[in-house]
N, CA, C and O atoms as a GROMACS GRO file, in nm:
protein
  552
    1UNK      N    1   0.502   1.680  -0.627
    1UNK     CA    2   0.609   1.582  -0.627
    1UNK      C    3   0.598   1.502  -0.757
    1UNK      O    4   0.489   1.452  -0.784
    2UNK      N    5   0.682   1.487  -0.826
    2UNK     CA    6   0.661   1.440  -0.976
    2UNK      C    7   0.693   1.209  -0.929
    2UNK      O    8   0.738   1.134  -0.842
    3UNK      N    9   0.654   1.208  -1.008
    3UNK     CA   10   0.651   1.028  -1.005
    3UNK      C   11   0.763   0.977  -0.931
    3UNK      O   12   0.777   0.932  -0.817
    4UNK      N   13   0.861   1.000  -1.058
    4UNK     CA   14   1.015   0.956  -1.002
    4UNK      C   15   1.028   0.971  -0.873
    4UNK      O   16   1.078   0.872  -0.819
    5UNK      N   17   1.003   1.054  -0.808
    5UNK     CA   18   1.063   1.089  -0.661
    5UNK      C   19   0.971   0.981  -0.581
    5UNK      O   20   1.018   0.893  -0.509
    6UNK      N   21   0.840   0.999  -0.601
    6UNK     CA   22   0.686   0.938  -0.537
    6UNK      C   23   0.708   0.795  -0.545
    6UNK      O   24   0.677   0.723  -0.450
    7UNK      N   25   0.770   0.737  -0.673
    7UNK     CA   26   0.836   0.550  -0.679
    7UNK      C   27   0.954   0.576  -0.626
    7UNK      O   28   1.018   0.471  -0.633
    8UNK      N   29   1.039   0.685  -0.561
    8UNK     CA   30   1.160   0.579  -0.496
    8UNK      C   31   1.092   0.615  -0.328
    8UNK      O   32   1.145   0.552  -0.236
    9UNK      N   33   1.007   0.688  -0.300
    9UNK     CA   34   0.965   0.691  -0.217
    9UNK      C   35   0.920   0.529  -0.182
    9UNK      O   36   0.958   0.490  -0.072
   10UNK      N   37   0.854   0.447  -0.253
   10UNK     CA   38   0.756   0.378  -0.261
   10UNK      C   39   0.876   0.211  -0.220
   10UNK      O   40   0.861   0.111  -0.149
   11UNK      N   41   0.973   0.256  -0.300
   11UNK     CA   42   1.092   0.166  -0.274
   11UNK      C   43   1.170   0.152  -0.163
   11UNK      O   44   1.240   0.064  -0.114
   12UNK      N   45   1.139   0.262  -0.137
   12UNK     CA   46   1.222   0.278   0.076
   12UNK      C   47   1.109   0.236   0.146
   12UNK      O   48   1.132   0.171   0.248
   13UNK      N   49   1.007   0.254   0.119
   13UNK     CA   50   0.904   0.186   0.182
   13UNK      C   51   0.914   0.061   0.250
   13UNK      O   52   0.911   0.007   0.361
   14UNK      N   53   0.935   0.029   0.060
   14UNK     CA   54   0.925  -0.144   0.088
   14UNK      C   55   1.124  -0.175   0.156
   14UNK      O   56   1.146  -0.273   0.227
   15UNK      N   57   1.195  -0.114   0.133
   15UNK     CA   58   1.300  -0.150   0.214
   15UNK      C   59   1.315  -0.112   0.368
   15UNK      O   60   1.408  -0.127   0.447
   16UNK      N   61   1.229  -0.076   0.379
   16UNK     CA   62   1.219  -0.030   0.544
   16UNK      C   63   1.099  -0.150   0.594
   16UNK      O   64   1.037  -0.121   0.696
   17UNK      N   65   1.066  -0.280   0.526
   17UNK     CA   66   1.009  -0.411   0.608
   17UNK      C   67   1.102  -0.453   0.647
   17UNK      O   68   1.214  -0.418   0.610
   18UNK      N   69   1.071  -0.560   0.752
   18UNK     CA   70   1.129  -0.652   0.811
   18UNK      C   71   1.230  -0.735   0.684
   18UNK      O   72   1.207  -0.731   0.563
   19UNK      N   73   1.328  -0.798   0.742
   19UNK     CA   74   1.393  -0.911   0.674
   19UNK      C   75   1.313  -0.989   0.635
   19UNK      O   76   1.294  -1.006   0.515
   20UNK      N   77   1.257  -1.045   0.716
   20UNK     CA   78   1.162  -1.159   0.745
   20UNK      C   79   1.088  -1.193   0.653
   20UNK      O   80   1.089  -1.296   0.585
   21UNK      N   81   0.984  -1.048   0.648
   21UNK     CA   82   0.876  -1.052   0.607
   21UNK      C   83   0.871  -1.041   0.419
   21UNK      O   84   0.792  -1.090   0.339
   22UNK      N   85   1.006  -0.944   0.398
   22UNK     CA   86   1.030  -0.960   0.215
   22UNK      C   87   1.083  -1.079   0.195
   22UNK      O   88   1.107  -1.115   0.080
   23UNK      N   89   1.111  -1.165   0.311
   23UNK     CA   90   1.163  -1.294   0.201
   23UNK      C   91   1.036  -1.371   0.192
   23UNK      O   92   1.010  -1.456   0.106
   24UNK      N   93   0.966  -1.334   0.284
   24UNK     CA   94   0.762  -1.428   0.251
   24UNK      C   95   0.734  -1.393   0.156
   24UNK      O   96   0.690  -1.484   0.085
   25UNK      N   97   0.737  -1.309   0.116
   25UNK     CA   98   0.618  -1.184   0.010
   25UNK      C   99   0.658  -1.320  -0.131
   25UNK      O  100   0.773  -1.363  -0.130
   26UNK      N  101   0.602  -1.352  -0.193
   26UNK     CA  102   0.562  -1.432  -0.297
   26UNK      C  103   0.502  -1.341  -0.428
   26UNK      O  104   0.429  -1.249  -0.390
   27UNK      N  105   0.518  -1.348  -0.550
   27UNK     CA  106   0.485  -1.345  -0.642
   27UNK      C  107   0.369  -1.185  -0.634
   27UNK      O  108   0.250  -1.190  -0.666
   28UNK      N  109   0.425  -1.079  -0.592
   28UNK     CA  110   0.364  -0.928  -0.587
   28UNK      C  111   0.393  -0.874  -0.695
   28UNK      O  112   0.468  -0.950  -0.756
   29UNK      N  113   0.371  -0.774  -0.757
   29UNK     CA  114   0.390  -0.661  -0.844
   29UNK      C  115   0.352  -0.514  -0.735
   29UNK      O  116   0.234  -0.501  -0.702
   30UNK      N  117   0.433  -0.431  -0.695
   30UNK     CA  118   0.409  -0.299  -0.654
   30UNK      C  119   0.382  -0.202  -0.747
   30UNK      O  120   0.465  -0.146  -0.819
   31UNK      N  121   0.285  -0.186  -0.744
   31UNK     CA  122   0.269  -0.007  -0.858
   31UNK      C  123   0.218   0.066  -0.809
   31UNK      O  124   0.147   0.045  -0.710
   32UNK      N  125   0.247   0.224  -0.883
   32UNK     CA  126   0.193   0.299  -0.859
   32UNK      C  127   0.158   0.428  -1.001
   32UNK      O  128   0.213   0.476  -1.100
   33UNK      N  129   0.009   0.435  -0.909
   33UNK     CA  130  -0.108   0.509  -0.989
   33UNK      C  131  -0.157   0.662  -0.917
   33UNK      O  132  -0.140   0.710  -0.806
   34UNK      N  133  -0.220   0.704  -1.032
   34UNK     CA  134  -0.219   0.822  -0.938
   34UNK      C  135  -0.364   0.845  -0.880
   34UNK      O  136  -0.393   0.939  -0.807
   35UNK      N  137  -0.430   0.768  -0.913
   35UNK     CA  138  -0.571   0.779  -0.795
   35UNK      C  139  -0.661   0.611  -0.845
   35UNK      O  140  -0.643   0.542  -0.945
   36UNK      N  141  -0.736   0.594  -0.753
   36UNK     CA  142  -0.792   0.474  -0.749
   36UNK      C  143  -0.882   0.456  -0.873
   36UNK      O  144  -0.931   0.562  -0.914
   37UNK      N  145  -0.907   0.367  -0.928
   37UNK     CA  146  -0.998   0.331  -1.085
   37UNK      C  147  -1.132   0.315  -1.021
   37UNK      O  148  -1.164   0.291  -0.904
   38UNK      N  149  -1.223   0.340  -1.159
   38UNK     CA  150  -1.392   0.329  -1.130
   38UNK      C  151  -1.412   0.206  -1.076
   38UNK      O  152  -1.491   0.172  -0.989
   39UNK      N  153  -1.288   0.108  -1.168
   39UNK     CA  154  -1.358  -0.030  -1.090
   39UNK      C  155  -1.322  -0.075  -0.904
   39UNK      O  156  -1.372  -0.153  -0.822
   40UNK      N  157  -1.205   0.028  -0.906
   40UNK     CA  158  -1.149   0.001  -0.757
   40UNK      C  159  -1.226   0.028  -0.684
   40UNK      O  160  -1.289  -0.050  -0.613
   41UNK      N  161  -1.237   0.189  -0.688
   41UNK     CA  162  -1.392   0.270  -0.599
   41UNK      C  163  -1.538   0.215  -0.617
   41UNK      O  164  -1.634   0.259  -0.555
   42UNK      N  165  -1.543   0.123  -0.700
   42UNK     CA  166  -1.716   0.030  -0.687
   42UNK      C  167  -1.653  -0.083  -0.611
   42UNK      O  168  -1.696  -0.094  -0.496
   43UNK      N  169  -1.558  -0.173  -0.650
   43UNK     CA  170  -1.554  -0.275  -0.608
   43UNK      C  171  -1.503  -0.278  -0.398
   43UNK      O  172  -1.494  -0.377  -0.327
   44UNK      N  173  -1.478  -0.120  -0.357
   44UNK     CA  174  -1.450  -0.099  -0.222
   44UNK      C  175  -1.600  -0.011  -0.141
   44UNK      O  176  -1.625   0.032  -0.029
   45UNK      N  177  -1.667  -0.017  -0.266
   45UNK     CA  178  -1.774   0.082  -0.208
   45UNK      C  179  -1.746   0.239  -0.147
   45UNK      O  180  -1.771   0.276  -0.032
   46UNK      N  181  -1.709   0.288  -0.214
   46UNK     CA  182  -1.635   0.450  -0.198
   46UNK      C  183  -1.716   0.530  -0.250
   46UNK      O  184  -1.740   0.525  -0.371
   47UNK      N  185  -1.779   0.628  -0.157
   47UNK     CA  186  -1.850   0.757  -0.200
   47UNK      C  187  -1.742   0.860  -0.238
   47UNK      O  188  -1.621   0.840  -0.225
   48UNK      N  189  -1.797   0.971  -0.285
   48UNK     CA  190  -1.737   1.039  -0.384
   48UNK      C  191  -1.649   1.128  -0.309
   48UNK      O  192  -1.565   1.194  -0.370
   49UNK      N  193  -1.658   1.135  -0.210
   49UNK     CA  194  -1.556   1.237  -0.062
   49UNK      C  195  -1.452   1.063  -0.017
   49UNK      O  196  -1.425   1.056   0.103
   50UNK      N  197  -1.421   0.988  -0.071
   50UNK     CA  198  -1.346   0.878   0.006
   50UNK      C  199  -1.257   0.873  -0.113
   50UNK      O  200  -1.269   0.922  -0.225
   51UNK      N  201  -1.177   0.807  -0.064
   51UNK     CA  202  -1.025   0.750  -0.150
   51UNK      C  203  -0.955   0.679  -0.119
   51UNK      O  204  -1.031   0.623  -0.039
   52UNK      N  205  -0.826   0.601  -0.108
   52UNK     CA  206  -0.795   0.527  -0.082
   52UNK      C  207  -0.637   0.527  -0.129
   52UNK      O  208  -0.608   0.540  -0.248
   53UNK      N  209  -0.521   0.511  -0.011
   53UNK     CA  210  -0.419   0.559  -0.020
   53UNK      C  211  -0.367   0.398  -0.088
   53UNK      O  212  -0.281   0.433  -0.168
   54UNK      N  213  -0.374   0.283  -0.094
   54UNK     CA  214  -0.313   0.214  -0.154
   54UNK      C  215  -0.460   0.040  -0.169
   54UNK      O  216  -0.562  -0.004  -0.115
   55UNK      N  217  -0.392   0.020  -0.247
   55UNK     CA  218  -0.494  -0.143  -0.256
   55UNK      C  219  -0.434  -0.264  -0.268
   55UNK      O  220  -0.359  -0.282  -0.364
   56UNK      N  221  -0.448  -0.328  -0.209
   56UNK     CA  222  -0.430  -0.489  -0.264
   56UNK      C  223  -0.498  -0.581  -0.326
   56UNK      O  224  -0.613  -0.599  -0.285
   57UNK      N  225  -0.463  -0.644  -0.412
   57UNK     CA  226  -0.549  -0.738  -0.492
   57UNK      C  227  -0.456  -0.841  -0.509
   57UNK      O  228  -0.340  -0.833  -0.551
   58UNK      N  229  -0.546  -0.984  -0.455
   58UNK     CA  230  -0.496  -1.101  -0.504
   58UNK      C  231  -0.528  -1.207  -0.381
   58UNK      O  232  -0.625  -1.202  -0.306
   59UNK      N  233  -0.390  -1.331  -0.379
   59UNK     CA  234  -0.463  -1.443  -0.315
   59UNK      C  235  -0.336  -1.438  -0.208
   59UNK      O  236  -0.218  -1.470  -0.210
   60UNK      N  237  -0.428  -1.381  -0.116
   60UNK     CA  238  -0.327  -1.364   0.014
   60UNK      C  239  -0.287  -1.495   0.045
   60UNK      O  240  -0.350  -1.599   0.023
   61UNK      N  241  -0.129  -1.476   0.121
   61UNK     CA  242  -0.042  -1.601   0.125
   61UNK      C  243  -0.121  -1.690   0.199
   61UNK      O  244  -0.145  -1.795   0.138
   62UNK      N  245  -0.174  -1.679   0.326
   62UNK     CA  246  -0.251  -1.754   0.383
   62UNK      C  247  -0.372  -1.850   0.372
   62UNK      O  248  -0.420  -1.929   0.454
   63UNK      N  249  -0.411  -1.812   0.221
   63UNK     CA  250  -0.540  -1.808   0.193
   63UNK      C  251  -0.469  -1.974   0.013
   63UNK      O  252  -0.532  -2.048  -0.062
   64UNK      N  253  -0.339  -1.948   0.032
   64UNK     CA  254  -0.314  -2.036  -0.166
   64UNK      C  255  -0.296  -2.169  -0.131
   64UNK      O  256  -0.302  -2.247  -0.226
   65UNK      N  257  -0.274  -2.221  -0.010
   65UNK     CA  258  -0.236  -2.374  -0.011
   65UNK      C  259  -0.206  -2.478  -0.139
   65UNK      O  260  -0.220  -2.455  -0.259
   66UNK      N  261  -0.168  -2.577  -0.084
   66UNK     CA  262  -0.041  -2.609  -0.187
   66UNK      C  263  -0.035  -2.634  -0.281
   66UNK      O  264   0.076  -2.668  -0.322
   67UNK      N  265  -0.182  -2.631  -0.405
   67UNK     CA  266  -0.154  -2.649  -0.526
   67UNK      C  267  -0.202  -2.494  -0.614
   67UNK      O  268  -0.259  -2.491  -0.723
   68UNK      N  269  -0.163  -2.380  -0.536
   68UNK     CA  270  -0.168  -2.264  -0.563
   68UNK      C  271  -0.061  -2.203  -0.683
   68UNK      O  272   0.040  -2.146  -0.640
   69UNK      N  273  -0.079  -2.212  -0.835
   69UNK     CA  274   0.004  -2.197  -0.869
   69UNK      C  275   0.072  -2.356  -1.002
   69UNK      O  276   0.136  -2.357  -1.107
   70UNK      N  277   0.029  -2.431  -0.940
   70UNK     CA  278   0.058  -2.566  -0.991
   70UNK      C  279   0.000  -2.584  -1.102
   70UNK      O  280  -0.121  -2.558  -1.096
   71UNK      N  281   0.054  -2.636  -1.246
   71UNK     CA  282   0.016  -2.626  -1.357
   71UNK      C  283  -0.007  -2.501  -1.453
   71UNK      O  284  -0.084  -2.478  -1.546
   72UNK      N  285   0.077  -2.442  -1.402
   72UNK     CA  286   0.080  -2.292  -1.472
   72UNK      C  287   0.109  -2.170  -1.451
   72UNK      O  288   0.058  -2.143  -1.342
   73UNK      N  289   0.179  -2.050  -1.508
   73UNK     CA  290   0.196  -1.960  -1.471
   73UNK      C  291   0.073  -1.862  -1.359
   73UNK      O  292  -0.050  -1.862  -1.372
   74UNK      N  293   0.122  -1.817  -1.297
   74UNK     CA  294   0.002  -1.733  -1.205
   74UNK      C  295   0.022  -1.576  -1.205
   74UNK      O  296   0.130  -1.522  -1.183
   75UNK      N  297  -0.072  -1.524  -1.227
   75UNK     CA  298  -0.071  -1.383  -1.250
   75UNK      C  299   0.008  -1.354  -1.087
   75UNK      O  300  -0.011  -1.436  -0.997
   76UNK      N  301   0.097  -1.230  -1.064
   76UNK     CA  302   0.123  -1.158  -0.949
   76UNK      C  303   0.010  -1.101  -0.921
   76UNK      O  304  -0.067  -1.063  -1.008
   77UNK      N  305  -0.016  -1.087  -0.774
   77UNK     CA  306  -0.073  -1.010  -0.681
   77UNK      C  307  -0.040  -0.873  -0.710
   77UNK      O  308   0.072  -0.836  -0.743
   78UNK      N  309  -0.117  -0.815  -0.699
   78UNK     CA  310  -0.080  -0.661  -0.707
   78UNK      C  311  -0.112  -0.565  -0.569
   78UNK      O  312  -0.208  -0.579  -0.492
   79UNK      N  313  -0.001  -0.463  -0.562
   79UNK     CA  314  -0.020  -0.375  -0.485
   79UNK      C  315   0.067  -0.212  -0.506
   79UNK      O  316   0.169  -0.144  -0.516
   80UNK      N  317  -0.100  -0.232  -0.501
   80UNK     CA  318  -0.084  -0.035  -0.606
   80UNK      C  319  -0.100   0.041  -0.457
   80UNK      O  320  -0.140   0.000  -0.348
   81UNK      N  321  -0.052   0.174  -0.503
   81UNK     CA  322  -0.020   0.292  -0.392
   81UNK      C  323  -0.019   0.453  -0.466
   81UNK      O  324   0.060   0.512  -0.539
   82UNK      N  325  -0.126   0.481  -0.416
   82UNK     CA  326  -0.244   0.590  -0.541
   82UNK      C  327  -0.116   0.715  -0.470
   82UNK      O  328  -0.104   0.718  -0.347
   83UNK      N  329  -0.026   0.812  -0.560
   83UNK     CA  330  -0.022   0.925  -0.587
   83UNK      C  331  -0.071   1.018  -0.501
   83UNK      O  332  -0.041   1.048  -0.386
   84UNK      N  333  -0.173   1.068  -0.597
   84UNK     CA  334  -0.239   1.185  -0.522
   84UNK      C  335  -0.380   1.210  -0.394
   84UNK      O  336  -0.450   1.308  -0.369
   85UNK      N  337  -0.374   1.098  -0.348
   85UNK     CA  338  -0.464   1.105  -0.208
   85UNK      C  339  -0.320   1.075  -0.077
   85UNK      O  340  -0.333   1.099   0.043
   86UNK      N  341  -0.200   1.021  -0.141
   86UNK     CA  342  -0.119   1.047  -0.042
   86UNK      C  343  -0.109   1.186  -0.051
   86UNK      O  344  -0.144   1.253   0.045
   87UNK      N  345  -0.056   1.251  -0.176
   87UNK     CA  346  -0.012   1.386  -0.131
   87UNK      C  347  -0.115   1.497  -0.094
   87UNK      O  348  -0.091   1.604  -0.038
   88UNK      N  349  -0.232   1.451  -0.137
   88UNK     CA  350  -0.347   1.559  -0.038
   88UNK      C  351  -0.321   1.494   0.114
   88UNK      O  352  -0.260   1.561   0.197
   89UNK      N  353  -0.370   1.363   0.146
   89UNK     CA  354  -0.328   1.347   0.263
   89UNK      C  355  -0.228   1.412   0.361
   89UNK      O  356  -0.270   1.452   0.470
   90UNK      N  357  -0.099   1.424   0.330
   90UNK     CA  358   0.000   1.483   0.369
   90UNK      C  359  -0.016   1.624   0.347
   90UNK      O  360   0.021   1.690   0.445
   91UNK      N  361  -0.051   1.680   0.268
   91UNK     CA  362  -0.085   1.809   0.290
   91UNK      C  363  -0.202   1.866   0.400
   91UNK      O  364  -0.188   1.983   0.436
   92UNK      N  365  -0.299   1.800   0.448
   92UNK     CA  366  -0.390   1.802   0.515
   92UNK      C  367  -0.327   1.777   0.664
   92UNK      O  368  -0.361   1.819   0.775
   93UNK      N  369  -0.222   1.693   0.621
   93UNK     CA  370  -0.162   1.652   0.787
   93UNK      C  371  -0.092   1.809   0.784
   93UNK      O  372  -0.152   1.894   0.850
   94UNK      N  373  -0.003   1.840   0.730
   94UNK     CA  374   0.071   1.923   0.794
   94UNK      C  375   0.059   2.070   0.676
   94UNK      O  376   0.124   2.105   0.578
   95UNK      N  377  -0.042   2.115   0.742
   95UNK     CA  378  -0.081   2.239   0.635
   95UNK      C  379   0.013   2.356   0.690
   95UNK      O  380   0.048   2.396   0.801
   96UNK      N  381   0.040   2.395   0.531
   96UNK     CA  382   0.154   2.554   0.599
   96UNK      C  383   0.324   2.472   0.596
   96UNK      O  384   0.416   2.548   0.568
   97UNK      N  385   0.351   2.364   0.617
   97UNK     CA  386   0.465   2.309   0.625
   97UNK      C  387   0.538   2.314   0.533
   97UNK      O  388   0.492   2.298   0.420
   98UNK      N  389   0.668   2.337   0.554
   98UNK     CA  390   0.765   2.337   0.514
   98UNK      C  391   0.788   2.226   0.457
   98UNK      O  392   0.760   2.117   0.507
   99UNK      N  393   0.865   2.253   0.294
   99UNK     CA  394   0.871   2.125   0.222
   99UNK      C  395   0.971   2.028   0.247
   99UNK      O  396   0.988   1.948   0.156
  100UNK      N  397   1.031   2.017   0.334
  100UNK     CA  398   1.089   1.952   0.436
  100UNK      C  399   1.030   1.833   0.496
  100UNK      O  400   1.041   1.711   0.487
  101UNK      N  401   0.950   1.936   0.573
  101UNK     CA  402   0.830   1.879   0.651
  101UNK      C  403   0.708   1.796   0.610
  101UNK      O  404   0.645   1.702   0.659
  102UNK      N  405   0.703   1.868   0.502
  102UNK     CA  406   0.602   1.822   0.401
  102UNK      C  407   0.605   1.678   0.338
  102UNK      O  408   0.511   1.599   0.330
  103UNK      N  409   0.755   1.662   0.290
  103UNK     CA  410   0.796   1.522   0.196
  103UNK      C  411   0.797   1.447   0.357
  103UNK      O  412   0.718   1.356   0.384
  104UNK      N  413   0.874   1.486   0.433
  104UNK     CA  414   0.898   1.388   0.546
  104UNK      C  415   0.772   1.286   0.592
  104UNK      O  416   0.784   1.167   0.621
  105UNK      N  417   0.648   1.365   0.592
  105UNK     CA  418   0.483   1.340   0.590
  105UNK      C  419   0.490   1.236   0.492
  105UNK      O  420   0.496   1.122   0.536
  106UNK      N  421   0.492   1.255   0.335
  106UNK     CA  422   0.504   1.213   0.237
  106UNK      C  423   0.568   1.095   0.296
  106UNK      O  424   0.482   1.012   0.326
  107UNK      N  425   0.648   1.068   0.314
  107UNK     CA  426   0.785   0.957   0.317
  107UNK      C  427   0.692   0.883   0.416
  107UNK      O  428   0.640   0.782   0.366
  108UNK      N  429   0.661   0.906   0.534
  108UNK     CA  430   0.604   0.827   0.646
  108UNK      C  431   0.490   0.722   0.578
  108UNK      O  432   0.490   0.600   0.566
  109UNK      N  433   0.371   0.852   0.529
  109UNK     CA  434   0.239   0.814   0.457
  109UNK      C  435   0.269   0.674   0.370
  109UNK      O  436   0.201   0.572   0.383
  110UNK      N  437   0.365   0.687   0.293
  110UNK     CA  438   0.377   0.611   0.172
  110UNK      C  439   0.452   0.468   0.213
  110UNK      O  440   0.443   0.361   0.152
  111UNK      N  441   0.542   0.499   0.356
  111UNK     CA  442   0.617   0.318   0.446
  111UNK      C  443   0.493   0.301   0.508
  111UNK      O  444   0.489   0.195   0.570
  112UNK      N  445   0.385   0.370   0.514
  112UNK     CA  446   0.277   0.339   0.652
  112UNK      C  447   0.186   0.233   0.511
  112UNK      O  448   0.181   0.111   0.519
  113UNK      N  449   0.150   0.277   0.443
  113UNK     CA  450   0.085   0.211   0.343
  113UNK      C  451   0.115   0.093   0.302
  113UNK      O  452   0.042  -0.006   0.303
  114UNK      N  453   0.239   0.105   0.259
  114UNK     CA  454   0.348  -0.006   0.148
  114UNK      C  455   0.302  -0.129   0.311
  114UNK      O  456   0.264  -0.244   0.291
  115UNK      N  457   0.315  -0.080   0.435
  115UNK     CA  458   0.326  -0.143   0.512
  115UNK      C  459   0.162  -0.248   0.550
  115UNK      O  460   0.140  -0.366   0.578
  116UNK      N  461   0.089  -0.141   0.535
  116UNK     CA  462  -0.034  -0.206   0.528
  116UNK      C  463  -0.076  -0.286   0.433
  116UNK      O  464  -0.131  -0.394   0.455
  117UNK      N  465  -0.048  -0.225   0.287
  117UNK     CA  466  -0.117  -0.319   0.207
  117UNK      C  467  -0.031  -0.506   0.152
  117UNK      O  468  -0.073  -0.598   0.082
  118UNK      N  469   0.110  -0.482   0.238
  118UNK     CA  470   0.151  -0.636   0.273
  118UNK      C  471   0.140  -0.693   0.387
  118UNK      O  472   0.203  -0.795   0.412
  119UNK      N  473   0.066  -0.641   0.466
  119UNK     CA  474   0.000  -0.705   0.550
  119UNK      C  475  -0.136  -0.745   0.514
  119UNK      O  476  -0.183  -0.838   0.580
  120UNK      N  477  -0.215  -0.690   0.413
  120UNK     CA  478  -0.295  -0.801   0.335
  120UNK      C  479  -0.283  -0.868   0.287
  120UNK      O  480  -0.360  -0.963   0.298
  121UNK      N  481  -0.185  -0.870   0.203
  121UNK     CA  482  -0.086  -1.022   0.122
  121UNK      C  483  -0.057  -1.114   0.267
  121UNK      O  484  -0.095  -1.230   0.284
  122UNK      N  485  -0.013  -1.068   0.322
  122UNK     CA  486  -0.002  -1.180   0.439
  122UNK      C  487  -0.146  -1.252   0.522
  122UNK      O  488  -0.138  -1.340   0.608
  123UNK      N  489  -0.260  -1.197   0.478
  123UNK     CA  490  -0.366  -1.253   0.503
  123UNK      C  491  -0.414  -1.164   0.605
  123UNK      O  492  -0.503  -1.230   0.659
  124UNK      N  493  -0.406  -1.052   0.664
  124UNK     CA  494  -0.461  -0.998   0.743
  124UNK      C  495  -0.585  -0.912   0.708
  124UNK      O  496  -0.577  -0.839   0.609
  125UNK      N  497  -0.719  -0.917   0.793
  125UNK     CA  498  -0.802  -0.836   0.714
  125UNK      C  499  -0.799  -0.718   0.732
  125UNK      O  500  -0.711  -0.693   0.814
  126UNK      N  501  -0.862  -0.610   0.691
  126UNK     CA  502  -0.884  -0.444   0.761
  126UNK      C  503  -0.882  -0.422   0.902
  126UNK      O  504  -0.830  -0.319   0.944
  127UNK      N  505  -0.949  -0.533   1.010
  127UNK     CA  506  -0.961  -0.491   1.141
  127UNK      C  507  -0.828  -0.522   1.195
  127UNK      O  508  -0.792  -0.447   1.285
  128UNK      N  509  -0.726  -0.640   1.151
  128UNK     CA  510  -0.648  -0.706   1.190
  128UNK      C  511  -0.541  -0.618   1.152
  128UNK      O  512  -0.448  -0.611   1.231
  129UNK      N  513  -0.535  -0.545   1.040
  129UNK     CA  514  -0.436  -0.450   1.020
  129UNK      C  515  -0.449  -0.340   1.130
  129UNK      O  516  -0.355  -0.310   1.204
  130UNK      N  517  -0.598  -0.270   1.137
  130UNK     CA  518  -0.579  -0.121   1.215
  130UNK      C  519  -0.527  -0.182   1.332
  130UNK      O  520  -0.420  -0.126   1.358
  131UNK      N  521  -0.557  -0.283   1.425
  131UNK     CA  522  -0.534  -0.319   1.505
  131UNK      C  523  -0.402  -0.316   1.538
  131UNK      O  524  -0.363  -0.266   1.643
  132UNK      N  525  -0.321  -0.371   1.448
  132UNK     CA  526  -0.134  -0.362   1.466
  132UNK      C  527  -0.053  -0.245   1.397
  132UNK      O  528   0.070  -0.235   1.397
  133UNK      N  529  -0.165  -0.138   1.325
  133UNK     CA  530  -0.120  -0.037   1.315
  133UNK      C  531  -0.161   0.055   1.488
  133UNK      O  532  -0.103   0.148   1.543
  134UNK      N  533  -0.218   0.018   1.507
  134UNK     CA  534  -0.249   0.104   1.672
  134UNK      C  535  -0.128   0.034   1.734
  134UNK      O  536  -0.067   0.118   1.800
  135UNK      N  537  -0.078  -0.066   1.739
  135UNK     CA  538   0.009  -0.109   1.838
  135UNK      C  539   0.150  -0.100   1.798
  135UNK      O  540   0.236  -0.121   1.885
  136UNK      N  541   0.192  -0.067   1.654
  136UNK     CA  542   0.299  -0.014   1.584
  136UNK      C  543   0.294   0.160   1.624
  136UNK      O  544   0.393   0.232   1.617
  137UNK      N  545   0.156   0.207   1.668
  137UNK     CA  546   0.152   0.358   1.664
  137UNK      C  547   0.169   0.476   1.528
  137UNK      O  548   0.216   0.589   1.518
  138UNK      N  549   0.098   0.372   1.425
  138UNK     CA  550   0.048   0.457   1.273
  138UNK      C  551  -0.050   0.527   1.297
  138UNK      O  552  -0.102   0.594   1.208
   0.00000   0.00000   0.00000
């Protein structure tokens, strides 16, 4: 799947949140890379068989209280969404599939992510996410 397609993927993602929840989202940058950096994989503790389908970095909303920002420009939060461990992922889900089937995987993988990693911007940690991904049924 070449980029172009993989960022508008990444854009339905994020248009398939809540109303609600994109008018919270504060000062993000979304990107996308095609696999996680040396400093990402040290700074998550990742052995060499692990990867990581998307990351967040920054000062979750919950966490900036009110002089967050005050006296100066503030770097965006970032939230990157790695390329190619989605599309091995998805290939692993549905091996033999039809490329149909295949992107459709793709498409899910990449709203399931976009979905998780602003739910860390919203202050939720790893347990607090799997948790409402089990009850969303990701």
């Amino acid at each position: 799947m070449q980029r172009e397609e993989f960022e508008q993927l990444v854009a339905e993602g994020y248009d398939l949140l809540p109303e609600w929840v994109k008018k919270k989202i504060k000062n993000v940058a979304v990107l996308v890379e095609d696999e996680p950096s040396a400093e990402v994989r040290a700074r998550e503790g990742l052995g060499p068989h692990e990867t990581l389908l998307g990351y967040y970095h920054g000062v979750p909303l919950s966490e900036r209280g009110d002089v967050y920002g005050v006296g100066g420009a503030v770097l965006p939060d970032t939230i990157t969404i790695f390329q190619n461990p989605i599309l091995d992922a998805a290939a692993e889900d549905a091996p033999g599939a039809s490329e149909d089937i295949y992107k459709e995987c793709v498409r899910k993988m990449v709203a399931d992510t976009v979905w998780h990693e602003f739910a860390h911007h919203f202050g939720m940690d790893e347990h607090e996410v799997r948790m409402r991904e089990d009850e969303r049924g990701i």
